[in-house]
C-alpha positions as CSV (number, residue, x, y, z in Angstrom):
1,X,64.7,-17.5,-10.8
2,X,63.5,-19.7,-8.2
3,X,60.8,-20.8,-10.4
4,X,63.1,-21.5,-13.1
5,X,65.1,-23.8,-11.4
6,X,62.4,-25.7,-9.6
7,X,63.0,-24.7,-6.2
8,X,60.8,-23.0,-3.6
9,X,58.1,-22.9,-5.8
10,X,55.2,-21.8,-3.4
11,X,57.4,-19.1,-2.6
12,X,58.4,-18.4,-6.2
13,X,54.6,-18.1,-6.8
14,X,53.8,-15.4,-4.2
15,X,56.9,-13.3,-5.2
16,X,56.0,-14.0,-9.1
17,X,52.3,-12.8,-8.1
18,X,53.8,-9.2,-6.5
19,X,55.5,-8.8,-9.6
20,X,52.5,-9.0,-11.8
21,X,50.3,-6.8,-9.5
22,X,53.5,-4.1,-9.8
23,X,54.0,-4.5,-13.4
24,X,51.0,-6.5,-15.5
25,X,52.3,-5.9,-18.9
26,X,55.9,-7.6,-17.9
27,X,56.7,-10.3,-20.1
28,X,59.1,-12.1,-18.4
29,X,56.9,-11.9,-15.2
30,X,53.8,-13.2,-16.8
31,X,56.1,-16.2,-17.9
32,X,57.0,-16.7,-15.1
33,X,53.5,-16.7,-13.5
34,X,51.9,-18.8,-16.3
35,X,54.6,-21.5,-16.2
36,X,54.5,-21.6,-12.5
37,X,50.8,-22.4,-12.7
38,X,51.7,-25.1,-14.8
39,X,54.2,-27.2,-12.3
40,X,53.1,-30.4,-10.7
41,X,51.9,-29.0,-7.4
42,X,49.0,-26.7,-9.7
43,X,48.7,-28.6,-12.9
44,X,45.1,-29.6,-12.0
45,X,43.9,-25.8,-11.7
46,X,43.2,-23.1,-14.0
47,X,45.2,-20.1,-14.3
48,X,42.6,-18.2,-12.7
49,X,44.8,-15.1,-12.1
50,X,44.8,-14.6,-16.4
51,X,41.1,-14.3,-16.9
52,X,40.2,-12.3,-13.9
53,X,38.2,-9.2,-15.3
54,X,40.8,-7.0,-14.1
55,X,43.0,-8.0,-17.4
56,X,40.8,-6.1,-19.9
57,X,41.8,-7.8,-23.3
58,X,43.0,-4.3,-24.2
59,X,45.8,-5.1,-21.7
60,X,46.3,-8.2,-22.9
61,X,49.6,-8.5,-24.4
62,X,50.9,-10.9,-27.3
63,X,53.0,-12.8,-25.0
64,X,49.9,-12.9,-22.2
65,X,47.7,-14.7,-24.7
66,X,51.1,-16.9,-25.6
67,X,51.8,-17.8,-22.4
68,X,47.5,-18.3,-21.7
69,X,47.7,-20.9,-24.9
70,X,50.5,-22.7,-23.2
71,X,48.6,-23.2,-19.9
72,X,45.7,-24.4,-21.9
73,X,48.2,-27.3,-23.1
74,X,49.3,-28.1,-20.1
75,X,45.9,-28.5,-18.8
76,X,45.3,-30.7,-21.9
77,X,42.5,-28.0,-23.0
78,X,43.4,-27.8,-26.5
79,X,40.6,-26.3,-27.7
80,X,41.6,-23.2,-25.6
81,X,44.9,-22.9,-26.3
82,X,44.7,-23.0,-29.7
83,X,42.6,-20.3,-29.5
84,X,45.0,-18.1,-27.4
85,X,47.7,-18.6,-29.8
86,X,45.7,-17.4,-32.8
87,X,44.8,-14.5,-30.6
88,X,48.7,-14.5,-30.4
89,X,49.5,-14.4,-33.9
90,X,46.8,-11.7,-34.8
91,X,48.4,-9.4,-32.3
92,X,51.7,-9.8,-33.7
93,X,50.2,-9.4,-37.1
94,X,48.4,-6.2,-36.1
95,X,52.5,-4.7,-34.3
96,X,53.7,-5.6,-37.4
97,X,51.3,-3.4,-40.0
C-alpha cells in the first residue's frame, strides 16, 4: 500500500522484496515490486531482481512478463518490452487452449 500511494517508498521496496522471496508467483506482489522499480528514485536502473537466474522462465508467470514489459517502457527500452508483452500474450494464449 505504501507503494501505491507514494509514500515511504524505500521502505515499501524492502517490505515488497520479503513478499516476493515468501511468495514469487504473487501477482499483486510482483506489481508491486516492478512498479516500485519504476518510481523516480530507481528509474535509471534495471529491474535486476526479474532476471536473476533464480526466476526460471518456467516460473515466470503471465503477469511477471506483463509487469517485466512495463519496466522496459519505463526505462524507454522498447525493444524489450515489447518483447515481454508478446511473451505475455502467448502465455495467456497457451491458459486459454
Amino acid at each position: 500500500m505504501l507503494a501505491d500511494i507514494g509514500q515511504q517508498l524505500p521502505r515499501a521496496r524492502v517490505l515488497i522484496e520479503k513478499a516476493v522471496k515468501l511468495e514469487p508467483k504473487n501477482g499483486a506482489y510482483l506489481d508491486s515490486l516492478g512498479w516500485s522499480s519504476t518510481s523516480s528514485t530507481s528509474r535509471n536502473r534495471p529491474c535486476l531482481w526479474m532476471l536473476k537466474p533464480s526466476n526460471s522462465a518456467q516460473s515466470r508467470t503471465r503477469p511477471f512478463w506483463t509487469i517485466l514489459g512495463d519496466v522496459y517502457l519505463a526505462l524507454r527500452q522498447t525493444d524489450k518490452a515489447i518483447a515481454a508483452w508478446k511473451k505475455s500474450l502467448s502465455l495467456e494464449s497457451q491458459r486459454r487452449n
